[in-house]
MITOR-67549 format. One record per residue (C-alpha): y, z, x; residue in three letters. Coordinates in steps of 0.2 Angstrom, whole numbers, plus 5000, padded with zeros to 4 digits. Each point is the difference from the previous one (the first is absolute). Example, Ala and Ser with C-alpha at 12.3 -4.5 7.8 and 13.67 -1.06 7.14 Angstrom:
# MITOR-67549
497850395062ALA 501749975006SER 
***
This chain:
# MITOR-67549
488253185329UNK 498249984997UNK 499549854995UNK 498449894999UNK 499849825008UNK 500049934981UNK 501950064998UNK 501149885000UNK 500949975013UNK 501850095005UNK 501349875002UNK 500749985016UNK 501750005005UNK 500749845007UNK 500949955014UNK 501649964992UNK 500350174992UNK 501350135004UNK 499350125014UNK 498349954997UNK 499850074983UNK 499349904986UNK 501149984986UNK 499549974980UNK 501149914990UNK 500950074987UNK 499749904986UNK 498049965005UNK 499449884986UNK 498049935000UNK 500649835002UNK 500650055018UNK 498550115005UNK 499549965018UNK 498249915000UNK 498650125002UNK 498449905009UNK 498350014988UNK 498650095003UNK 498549925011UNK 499049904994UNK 498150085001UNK 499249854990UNK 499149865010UNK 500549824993UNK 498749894993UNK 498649945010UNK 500049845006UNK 498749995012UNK 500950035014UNK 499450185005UNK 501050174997UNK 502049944997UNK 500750174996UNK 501850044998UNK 501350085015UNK 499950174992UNK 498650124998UNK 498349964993UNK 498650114997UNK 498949845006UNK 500850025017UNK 499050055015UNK 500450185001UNK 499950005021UNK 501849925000UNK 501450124999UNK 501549964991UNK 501750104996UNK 499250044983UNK 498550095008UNK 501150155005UNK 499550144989UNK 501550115010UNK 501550004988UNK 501850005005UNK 500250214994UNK 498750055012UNK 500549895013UNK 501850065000UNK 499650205000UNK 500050085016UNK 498750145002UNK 500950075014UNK 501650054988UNK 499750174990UNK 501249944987UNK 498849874994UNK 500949974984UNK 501549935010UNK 500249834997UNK 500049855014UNK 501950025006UNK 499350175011UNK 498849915011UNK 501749875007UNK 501550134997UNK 499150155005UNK 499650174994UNK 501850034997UNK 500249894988UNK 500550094983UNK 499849944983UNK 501249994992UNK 500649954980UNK 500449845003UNK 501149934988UNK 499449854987UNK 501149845006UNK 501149934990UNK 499449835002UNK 498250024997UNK 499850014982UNK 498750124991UNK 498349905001UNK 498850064985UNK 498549924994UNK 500849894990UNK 500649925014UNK 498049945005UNK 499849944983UNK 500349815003UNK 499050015018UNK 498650074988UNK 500049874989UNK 499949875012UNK 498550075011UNK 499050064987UNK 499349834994UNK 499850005018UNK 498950135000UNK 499049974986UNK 499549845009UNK 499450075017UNK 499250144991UNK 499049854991UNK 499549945015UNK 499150145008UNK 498950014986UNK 499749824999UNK 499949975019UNK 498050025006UNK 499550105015UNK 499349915016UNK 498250014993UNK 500249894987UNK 501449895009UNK 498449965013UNK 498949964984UNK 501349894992UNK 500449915018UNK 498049985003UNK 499949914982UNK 501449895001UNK 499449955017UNK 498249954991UNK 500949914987UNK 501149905013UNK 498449975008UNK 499249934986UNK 501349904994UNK 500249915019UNK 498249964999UNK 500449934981UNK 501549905006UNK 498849915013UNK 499049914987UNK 500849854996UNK 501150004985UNK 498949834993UNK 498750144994UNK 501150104989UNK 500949884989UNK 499449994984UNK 499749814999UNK 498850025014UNK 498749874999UNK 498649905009UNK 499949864989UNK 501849955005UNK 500049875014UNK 501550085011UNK 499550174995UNK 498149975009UNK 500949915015UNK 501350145004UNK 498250134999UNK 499049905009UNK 500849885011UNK 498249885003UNK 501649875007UNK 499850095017UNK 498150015002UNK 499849814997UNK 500149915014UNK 499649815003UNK 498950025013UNK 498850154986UNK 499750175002UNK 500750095017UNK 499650175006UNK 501850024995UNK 500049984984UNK 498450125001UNK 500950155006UNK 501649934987UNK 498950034985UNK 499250155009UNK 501850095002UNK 500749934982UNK 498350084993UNK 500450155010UNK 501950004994UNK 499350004981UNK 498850135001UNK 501350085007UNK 501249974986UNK 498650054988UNK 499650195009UNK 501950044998UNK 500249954983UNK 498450114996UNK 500650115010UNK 501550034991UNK 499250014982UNK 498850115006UNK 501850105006UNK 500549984983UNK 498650054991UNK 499750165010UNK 501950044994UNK 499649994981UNK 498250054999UNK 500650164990UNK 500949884992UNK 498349914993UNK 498950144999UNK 501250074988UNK 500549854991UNK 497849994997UNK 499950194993UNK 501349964988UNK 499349874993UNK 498150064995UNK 501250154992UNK 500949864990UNK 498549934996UNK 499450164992UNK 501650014991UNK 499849834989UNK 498550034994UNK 500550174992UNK 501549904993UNK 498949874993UNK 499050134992UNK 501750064991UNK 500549844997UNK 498449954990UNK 500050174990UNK 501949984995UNK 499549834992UNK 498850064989UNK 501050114993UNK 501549894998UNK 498849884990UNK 499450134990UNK 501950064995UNK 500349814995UNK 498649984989UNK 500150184991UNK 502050014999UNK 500849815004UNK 499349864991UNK 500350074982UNK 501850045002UNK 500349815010UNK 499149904986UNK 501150094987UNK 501649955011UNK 499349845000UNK 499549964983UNK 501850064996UNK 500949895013UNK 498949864989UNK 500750054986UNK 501749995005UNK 499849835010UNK 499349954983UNK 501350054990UNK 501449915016UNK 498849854995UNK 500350024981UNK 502050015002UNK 500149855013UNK 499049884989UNK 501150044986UNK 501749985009UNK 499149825007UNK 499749974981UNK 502050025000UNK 500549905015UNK 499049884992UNK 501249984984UNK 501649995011UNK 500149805002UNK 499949994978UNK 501050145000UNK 501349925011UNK 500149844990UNK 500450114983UNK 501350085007UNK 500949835008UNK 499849924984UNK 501250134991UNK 501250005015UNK 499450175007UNK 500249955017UNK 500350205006UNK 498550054991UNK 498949845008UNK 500850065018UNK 499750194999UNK 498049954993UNK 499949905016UNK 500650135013UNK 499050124990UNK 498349885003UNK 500649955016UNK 500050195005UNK 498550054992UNK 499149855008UNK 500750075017UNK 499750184999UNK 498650024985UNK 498949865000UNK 500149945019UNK 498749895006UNK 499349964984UNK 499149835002UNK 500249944982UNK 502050015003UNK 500149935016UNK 501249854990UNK 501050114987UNK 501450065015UNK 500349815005UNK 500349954982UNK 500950154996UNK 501249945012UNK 500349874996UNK 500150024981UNK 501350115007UNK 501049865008UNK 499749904984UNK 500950164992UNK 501550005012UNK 500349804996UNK 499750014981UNK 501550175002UNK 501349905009UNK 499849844990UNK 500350144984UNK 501350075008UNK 500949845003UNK 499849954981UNK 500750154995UNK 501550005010UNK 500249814995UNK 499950054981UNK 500950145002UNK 501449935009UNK 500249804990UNK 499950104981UNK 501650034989UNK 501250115009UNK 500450074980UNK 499150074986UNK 498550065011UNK 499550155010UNK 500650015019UNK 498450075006UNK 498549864993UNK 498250084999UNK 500450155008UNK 498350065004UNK 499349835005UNK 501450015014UNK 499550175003UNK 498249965002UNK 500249855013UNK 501250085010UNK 498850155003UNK 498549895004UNK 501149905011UNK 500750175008UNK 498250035001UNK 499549855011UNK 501550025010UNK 500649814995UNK 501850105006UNK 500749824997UNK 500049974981UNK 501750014999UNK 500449875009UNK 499249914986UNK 501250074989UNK 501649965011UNK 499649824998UNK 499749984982UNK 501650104996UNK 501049875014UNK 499349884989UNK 500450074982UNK 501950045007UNK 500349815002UNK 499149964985UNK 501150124989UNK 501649915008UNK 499149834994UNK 499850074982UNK 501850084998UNK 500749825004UNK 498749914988UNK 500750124987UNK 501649985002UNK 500149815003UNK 499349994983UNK 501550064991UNK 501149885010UNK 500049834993UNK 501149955014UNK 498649995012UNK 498749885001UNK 498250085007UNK 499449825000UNK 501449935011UNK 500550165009UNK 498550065007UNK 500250135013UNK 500650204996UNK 501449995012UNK 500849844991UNK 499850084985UNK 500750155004UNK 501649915006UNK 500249904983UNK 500250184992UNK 501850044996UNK 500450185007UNK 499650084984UNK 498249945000UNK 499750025016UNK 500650174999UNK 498850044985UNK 498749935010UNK 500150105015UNK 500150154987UNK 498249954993UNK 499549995017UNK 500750175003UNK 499250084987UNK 498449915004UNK 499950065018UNK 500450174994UNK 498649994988UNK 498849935012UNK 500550145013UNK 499650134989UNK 498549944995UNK 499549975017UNK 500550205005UNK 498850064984UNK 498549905008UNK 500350075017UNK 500050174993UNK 498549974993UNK 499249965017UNK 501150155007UNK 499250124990UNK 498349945003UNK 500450015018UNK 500850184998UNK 498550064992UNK 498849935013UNK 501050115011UNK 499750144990UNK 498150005000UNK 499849975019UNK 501450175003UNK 498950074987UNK 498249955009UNK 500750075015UNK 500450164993UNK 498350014995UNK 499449945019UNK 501050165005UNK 499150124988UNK 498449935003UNK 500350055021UNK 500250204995UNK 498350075002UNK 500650114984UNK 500049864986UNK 498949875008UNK 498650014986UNK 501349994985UNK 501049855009UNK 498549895005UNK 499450034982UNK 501949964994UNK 500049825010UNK 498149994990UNK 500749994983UNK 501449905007UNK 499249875010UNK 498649994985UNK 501449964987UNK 500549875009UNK 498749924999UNK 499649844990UNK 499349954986UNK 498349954990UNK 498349985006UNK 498249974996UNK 499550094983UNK 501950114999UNK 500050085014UNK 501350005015UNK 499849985017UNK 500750185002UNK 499050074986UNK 498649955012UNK 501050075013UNK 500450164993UNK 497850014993UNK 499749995018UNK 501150125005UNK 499450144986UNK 498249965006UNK 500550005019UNK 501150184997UNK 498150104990UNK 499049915013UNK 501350095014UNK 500150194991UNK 497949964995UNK 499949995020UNK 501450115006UNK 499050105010UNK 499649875012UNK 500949955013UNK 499349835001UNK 500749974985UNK 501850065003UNK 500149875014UNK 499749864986UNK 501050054989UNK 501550015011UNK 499949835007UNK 500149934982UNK 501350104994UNK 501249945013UNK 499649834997UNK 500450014982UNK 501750065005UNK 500449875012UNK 499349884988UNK 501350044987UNK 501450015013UNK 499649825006UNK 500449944983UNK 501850094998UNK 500249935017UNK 500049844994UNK 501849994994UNK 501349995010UNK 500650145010UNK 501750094997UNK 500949865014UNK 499449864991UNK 500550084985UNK 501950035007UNK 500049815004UNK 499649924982UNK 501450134994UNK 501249945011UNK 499449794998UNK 500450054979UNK 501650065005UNK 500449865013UNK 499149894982UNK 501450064990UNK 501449965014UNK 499449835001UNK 500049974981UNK 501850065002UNK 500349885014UNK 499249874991UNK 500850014982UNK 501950005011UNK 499249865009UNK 499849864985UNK 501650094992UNK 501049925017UNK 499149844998UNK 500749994982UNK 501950065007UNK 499749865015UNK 499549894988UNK 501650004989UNK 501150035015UNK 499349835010UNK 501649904990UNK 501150155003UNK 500150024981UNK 500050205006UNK 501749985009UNK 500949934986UNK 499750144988UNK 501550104994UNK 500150185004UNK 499650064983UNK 498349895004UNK 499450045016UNK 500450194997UNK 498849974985UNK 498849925011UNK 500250135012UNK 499750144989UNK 498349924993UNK 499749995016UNK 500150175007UNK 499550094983UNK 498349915005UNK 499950055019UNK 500750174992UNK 498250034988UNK 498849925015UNK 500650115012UNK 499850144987UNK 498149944994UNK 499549955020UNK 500950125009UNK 500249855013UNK 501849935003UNK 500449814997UNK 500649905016UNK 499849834993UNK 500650004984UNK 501550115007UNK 500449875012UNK 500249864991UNK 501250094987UNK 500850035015UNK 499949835008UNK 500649964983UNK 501250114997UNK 500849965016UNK 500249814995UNK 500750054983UNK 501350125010UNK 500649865011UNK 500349884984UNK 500950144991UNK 501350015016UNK 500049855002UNK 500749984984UNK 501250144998UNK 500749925017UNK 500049874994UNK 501050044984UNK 501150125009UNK 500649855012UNK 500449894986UNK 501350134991UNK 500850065017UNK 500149815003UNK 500949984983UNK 500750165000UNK 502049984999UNK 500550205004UNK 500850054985UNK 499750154989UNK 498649974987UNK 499850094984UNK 498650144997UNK 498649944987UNK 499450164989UNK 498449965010UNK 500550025016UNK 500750174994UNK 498750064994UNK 498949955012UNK 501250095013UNK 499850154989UNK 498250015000UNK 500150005019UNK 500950164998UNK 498950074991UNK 498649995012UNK 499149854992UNK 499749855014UNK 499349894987UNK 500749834990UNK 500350034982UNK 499549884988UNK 501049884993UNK 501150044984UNK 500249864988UNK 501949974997UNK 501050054981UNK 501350044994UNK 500450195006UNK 499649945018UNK 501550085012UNK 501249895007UNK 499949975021UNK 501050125009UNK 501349985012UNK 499150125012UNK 498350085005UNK 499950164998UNK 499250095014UNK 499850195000UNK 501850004991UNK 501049885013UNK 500249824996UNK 499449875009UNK 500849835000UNK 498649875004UNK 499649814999UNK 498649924991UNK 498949985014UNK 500050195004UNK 499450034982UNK 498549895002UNK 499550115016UNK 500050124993UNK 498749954989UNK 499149925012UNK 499650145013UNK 499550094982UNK 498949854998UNK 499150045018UNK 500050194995UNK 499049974985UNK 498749905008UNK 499850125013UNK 499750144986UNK 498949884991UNK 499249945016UNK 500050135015UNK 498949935012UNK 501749865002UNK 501050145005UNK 500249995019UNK 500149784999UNK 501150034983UNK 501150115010UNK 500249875016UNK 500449884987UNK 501350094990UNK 500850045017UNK 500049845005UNK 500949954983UNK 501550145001UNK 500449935018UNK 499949824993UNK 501350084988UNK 501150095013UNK 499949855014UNK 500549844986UNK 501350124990UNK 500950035018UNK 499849825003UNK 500849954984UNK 501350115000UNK 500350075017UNK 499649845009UNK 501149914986UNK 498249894997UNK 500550004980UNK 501549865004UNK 498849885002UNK 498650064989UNK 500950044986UNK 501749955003UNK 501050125000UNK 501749965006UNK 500450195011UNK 499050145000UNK 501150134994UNK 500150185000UNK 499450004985UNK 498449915007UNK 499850135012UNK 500250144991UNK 498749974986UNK 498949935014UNK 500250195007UNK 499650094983UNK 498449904997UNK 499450055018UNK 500450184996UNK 499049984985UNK 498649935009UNK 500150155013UNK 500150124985UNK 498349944994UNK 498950005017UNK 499550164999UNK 499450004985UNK 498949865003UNK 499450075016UNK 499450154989UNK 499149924987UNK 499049905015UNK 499650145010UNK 499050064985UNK 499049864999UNK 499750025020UNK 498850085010UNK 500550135011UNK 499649875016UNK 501149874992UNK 501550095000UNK 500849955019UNK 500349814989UNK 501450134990UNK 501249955016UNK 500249854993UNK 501250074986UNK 500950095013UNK 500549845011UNK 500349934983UNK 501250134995UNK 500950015018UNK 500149784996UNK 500950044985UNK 501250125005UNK 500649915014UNK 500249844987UNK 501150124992UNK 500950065013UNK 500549835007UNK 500549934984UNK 501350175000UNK 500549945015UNK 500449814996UNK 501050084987UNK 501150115011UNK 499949855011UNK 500749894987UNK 501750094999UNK 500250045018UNK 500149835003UNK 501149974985UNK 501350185008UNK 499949895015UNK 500749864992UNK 501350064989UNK 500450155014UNK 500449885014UNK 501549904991UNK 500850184995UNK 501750055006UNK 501050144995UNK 501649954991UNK 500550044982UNK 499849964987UNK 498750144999UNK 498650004995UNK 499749875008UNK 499249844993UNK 498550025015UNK 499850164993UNK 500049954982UNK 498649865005UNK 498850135008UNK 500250134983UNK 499549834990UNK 498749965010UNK 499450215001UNK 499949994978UNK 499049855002UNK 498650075007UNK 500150164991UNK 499849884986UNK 498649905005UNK 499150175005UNK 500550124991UNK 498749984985UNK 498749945012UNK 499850135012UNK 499950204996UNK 501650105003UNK 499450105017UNK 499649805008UNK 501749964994UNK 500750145008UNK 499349975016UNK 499949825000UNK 502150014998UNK 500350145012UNK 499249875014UNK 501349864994UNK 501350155001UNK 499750055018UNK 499949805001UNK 501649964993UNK 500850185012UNK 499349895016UNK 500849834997UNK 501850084995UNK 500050145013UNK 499549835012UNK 501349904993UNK 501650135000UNK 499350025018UNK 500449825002UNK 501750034993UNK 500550125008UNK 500550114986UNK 499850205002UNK 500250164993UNK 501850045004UNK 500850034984UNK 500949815000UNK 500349864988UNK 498549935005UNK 498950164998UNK 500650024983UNK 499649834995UNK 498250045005UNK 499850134990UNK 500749924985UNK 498449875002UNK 498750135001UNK 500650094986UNK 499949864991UNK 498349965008UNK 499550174995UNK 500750034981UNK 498849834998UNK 498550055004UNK 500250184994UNK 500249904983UNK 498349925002UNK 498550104990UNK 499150135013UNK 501149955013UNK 501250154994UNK 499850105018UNK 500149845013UNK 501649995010UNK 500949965015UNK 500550145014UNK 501549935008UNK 499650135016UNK 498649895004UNK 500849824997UNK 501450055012UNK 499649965020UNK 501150135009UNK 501049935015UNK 499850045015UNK 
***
């Protein structure tokens, strides 16, 4: 239970606990410790002239007579023991419960945990900064001795400083003055001592008490230096010792000082001034030699202007250009600010424009005579190297816009080769007077087609000459560009090698040699401007390895090296760069597109020019197809030499070849109309041609055949058209469609761009065909027209068989111009389908007037019949007639199976209107006179048209004529 009054303290238990007992929590964490209060704090706080403001607790500056709590030196131990017990090591609970009290092993509680020092380990932490402080403080805080001192000097200098503050604050600015005017009047105020009446005894004892006032200032400002002073005179006597010490110091320094210099002068003269006037003799040498070099490359630059004029006299403008950069660059880098060449950069300019004129004005001749000489007998490519040389130097001044040059003198030479072909054909055509007929288009038109046409062959074969002769000189300028290209990728390469640290020597002395090559031409006396370049450089390379050793000489050498290398790069960067480049390769291909456009361009002019009378239109197919082929045989070639595809040329063919399409049907219709109008419905004979022809559709050829003159072992016309082995009975007109759709087939083949308006057409003619045949026949038209006097069965039966062979030939027409389609053309195929549907119901309805026909005829002779004998009857007999009749008229017209089916609808005709007239009758099935008489009559009907060919199986069934009664 001992303890010291430094312990902490024991914590208490509180008033709301169980039974009085203080209870720790479980689950005790340092964020819930209870506060402990700090130690007392023994330091005073800062003096502020106030006297001794100590803290509440303890200080050891305290007066010691006053007796606190903290002055018991008795602790809590001793005051608890009682010296009356003889157990003295009993603890505290004996002296209240008595001497009976036995100690027992008390039992650790469950709810106090075990406390260990880990416990104290926060509370620790938190007062021990806490400590270090006070401890701090009790070392730093001074005893009451010297507290008495400080107070007495602090009260002194407060003293001081309230006597200071009572001088007037006037005194101690630093503009303080007496020459000012207000400055004297605020010090001596001489306002209150004048009076008007003079001097009083006032203003005596005034000036007495501001004299007083002033000496008084004086004595506490002297007072307070003399304050001062007293403070620092260590201060001063030391600062006065130091300095006669520093004094001494100097003058053994300057003693030093004076011996060192002597001897530096003697090591100069004895080991420096031989070795520096041999440097510098040698550095004269060198500057010398500099001297030597410069004046001859002046002696150089000096020819360049002669030089120049020699080389533009003989057309060697690349030469004169690279002669120029190569001065212009020596002037800028080698012979900078030389007085005597102050002018030669000015005219070398503009010799250099004079150059740039003098090229395009070349350039622009050349193309003319290159472009207005004989397309035959000549080389494509004229002066190649000539072309070559301008379009470098061109290249070289960047004029990126010489061929724009060229596009208009070959605008100019396509018109002028349409011009010539005319000229030269007009000669040969006696016709045609030039004198009288002036203009090209007129002339043109008084062409007949044959001439014209071999006109617009020359002018063909012109363009196509000119084209090609066009692409060899732009190839020319393409290599020259390509290889430009080739020698920048290759300059840059070397720009790359020369950055490795490895190969920089062997590359800056690679772009050397390259850069001196390039170089131009004669001088004064045979030299070159880069043989004086490369003299220099020697001499400058012995002067640097004669001088390595110096390091003065490295940096000079280093400098003029890299000037040399960006010397010769400036002039490769001079052409163009790789983008430009890419641009005049693209304006020569767009070149060669326009000569293209151009060439189809007066090639649509010479087509318009003809067309103007429509002379175009009235051609005959065998003509235009002619025309057309020429035609795209020549778009054909330019698209294969220009890679560009026609648009112009192409649509006028078109334009063209839609006119001549719309003549040609319009012709065809017309034709068509005037045989269907003069058509009189009766079987026509089959010419050996129209055979034939029909053969060769067979055989898978769509085409016309040519015409056979006629002799004697020509076949006779056949009674039918053999078709795939059935015969086909058809009138005239069918036979001439037949070879007119052949005739729209074959100028699709030869024309294929007409396909998809051929096609409308062609439709648009096999429904003119259906429509007026059903008009004529159907719609009994052909009374009037033709006048016919009935339209027989006959009539329709043949009218039926030519539609049939109309039907049977769709397809294959739809074939042949499906391959002439594009694959996005094919939806205008329907139109054959809604043609063919047309057609078959034409057919259909004409099969039903046929059976309508004889139903009203069953109905006529049906209703007057009455059964009485003699049998057969005679209504009978008339219907049998009438039933051979037809088989007759349709028999060799229509194929066996139509026959068939056409008689089996008159049958079941001829079982409605007698099973409705024995109705009417009255007469049944009962086995009577009547019946028998019946039956008699049908199997006369029947033994009839049993006798009729193919109609061997056709018969009445007397079950279904009968009506049962009811």
């Amino acid at each position: 239970m001992a303890s010291s009054h430094s312990s902490s303290p024991v914590p208490r238990p509180s008033g709301r606990g169980r039974a009085g007992i203080y209870h720790k929590e479980r689950d005790a964490s340092p964020n819930r410790c209870r506060p402990v209060r700090s130690l007392p704090d023994v330091c005073p706080k800062e003096p502020t002239g106030e006297g001794r403001a100590l803290c509440d607790g303890p200080s050891v500056v305290a007066e010691h007579d006053r007796w606190t709590v903290f002055s018991s030196k008795v602790n809590l131990p001793a005051a608890l023991n009682d010296p009356r017990l003889a157990k003295r090591e009993s603890d505290f609970f004996t002296k209240t419960w008595g001497l009976d009290f036995a100690e027992t092993e008390v039992m650790p509680s469950f709810y106090l945990p075990n406390i260990t020092r880990e416990h104290f380990g926060p509370y620790l932490q938190e007062m021990a900064q806490r400590e270090r402080i006070h401890e701090r403080c009790k070392t730093i805080c001074p005893n009451k001795d010297d507290v008495d001192a400080v107070s007495s000097i602090t009260t002194n200098h407060d003293k001081s400083r309230a006597e200071l503050e009572q001088v007037p604050k006037i005194f101690m600015k630093p503009e303080f003055a007496l020459e000012d005017p207000a400055t004297f009047n605020a010090v001596l105020p001489w306002s209150h001592f004048n009076s008007a009446g003079g001097k009083s005894s006032r203003d005596v004892a005034s000036s007495k008490l501001l004299q007083e006032k002033l000496s008084h200032y004086l004595d506490v400002v002297e007072v307070s230096i003399a304050r001062q002073i007293s403070l620092r005179s260590e201060a001063f006597f030391h600062a006065m010792s130091s300095q006669h010490e520093l004094q001494d110091r100097l003058q053994e320094t300057q003693r030093a000082v004076s011996v060192l210099r002597g001897r530096t002068a003697a090591i100069d003269r004895v080991m420096c001034q031989g070795p520096l006037r041999a440097l510098r003799t040698a550095l004269t040498r060198n500057n010398c030699v500099k001297l030597h070099n410069k004046l001859k490359l002046m002696a150089a630059v000096h020819q360049t202007q002669p030089t120049v004029q020699l080389l533009l006299s003989t057309s060697e403008f690349v030469g004169a250009l690279e002669l120029i950069a190569t001065t212009k660059e020596v002037l800028q880098q080698e012979l900078q600010g030389i007085h005597s060449f102050r002018h030669l950069g000015s005219q070398l300019c503009e010799l250099e424009k004079l150059i740039d004129k003098m090229m395009v004005e070349d350039f622009s001749m050349y193309a003319r005579s290159d472009l207005n000489r004989s397309l035959k007998d000549e080389p494509q490519v004229l002066e190649k190297e000539r072309l070559a040389s301008l379009v470098f130097g061109l290249l070289r001044q960047r004029k990126l816009d010489f061929l724009d040059i060229y596009s208009d003198e070959m605008i100019m030479a396509a018109k002028l080769i349409v011009s010539q072909c005319v000229a030269e054909n007009v000669l040969h055509i006696e016709e045609i007077d030039t004198e009288v007929v002036t203009k090209l288009a007129d002339q043109m038109r008084l062409m007949t087609f044959p001439q014209w046409f071999q006109l617009l062959t020359s002018v063909f074969e012109s363009f196509l000459l000119f084209l090609q002769r066009i692409k060899a000189t732009l190839n020319v300028i393409k290599n020259v560009v390509l290889e430009i290209q080739d020698s920048n990728q290759k300059m840059r390469l070397l720009e790359e090698a020369a950055s490795e640290p490895a190969g920089q020597e062997s590359c800056q002395s690679l772009q050397l040699l390259q850069g001196e090559a390039e170089l131009a031409y004669l001088t004064h006396e045979g030299l070159f401007i880069s043989d004086a370049l490369s003299e220099a450089q020697q001499q400058q390379v012995q002067d640097q390895s004669s001088a390595a050793g110096t390091r003065t000489q490295q940096n000079r050498t280093e400098p003029e090296s890299t000037s040399r290398e960006q010397n010769f790069m400036s002039a490769e960067n001079m052409m163009p760069s790789d983008q430009e480049l890419n641009r005049v390769l693209n304006n020569i291909q767009e070149l060669l597109f326009t000569a293209s456009d151009v060439s189809h361009d007066r090639c649509v002019k010479v087509l318009t020019a003809r067309a103007k009378d429509g002379s175009l239109e009235r051609l005959s197919s065998a003509e235009f197809v002619c025309l057309s082929q020429a035609v795209d045989g020549f778009i054909r070639d330019t698209e294969e030499l220009c890679g560009r595809r026609s648009v112009s040329l192409r649509g006028a063919l078109q334009s063209q070849a839609n006119r001549f399409v719309h003549r040609f049907h319009e012709e065809r219709k017309t034709k068509l109309s005037l045989l269907l109008d003069n058509e009189r419905w009766k079987q026509a004979e089959v010419p050996a041609e129209f055979q034939d022809l029909v053969n060769s559709i067979a055989d898978g050829r769509i085409t016309l055949p040519e015409r056979k003159t006629t002799g004697p072992d020509d076949k006779k016309p056949a009674e039918f058209l053999l078709v795939n082995g059935q015969k086909y009975a058809v009138v005239g007109t069918v036979l001439l469609l037949i070879r007119i759709f052949l005739e729209y087939c074959q100028c699709v083949s030869d024309i294929p761009a007409i396909a998809t308006d051929m096609l409308t057409r062609l439709s648009d003619l096999l429904k003119h065909f259906n429509s007026r045949s059903c008009q004529l026949v159907l719609g009994a038209g052909a009374l009037q027209v033709v006048g016919l006097k009935t339209i027989t069965t006959k009539n329709l039966a043949l009218a039926s068989r030519c539609l049939q062979l109309v039907v049977l030939y769709i397809p294959v027409i739809r074939a042949h111009f499906e391959t002439k389609l594009q694959p996005k053309q094919f939806s205008v195929l329907r139109h054959f389908d809604h043609i063919t549907k047309d057609y078959n119901d034409h057919i259909s309805e004409i099969s039903a007037k046929l059976v309508a026909i004889m139903d009203s005829l069953f109905e006529k002779v049906l209703s007057k019949y009455e059964v009485k004998a003699p049998m057969p009857s005679a209504c009978f007999r008339n219907v049998c007639k009438q039933m051979a009749k037809m088989h007759e008229a349709i028999n060799e017209l229509l194929p066996e199976d139509q026959t068939q089916r056409l008689f089996l609808r008159i049958n079941a005709s001829f079982k409605m209107h007698l099973k409705r007239q024995l109705a009417r009758l009255g007469v049944v099935n009962d086995g009577g006179p009547q019946n028998g008489l019946v039956v008699v009559d049908v199997a006369f009907y029947t033994e009839n048209v049993q006798v009729l060919k193919s109609l061997e199986r056709l018969e009445l069934n007397m079950a279904e004529i009968w009506e049962q009664k009811r």
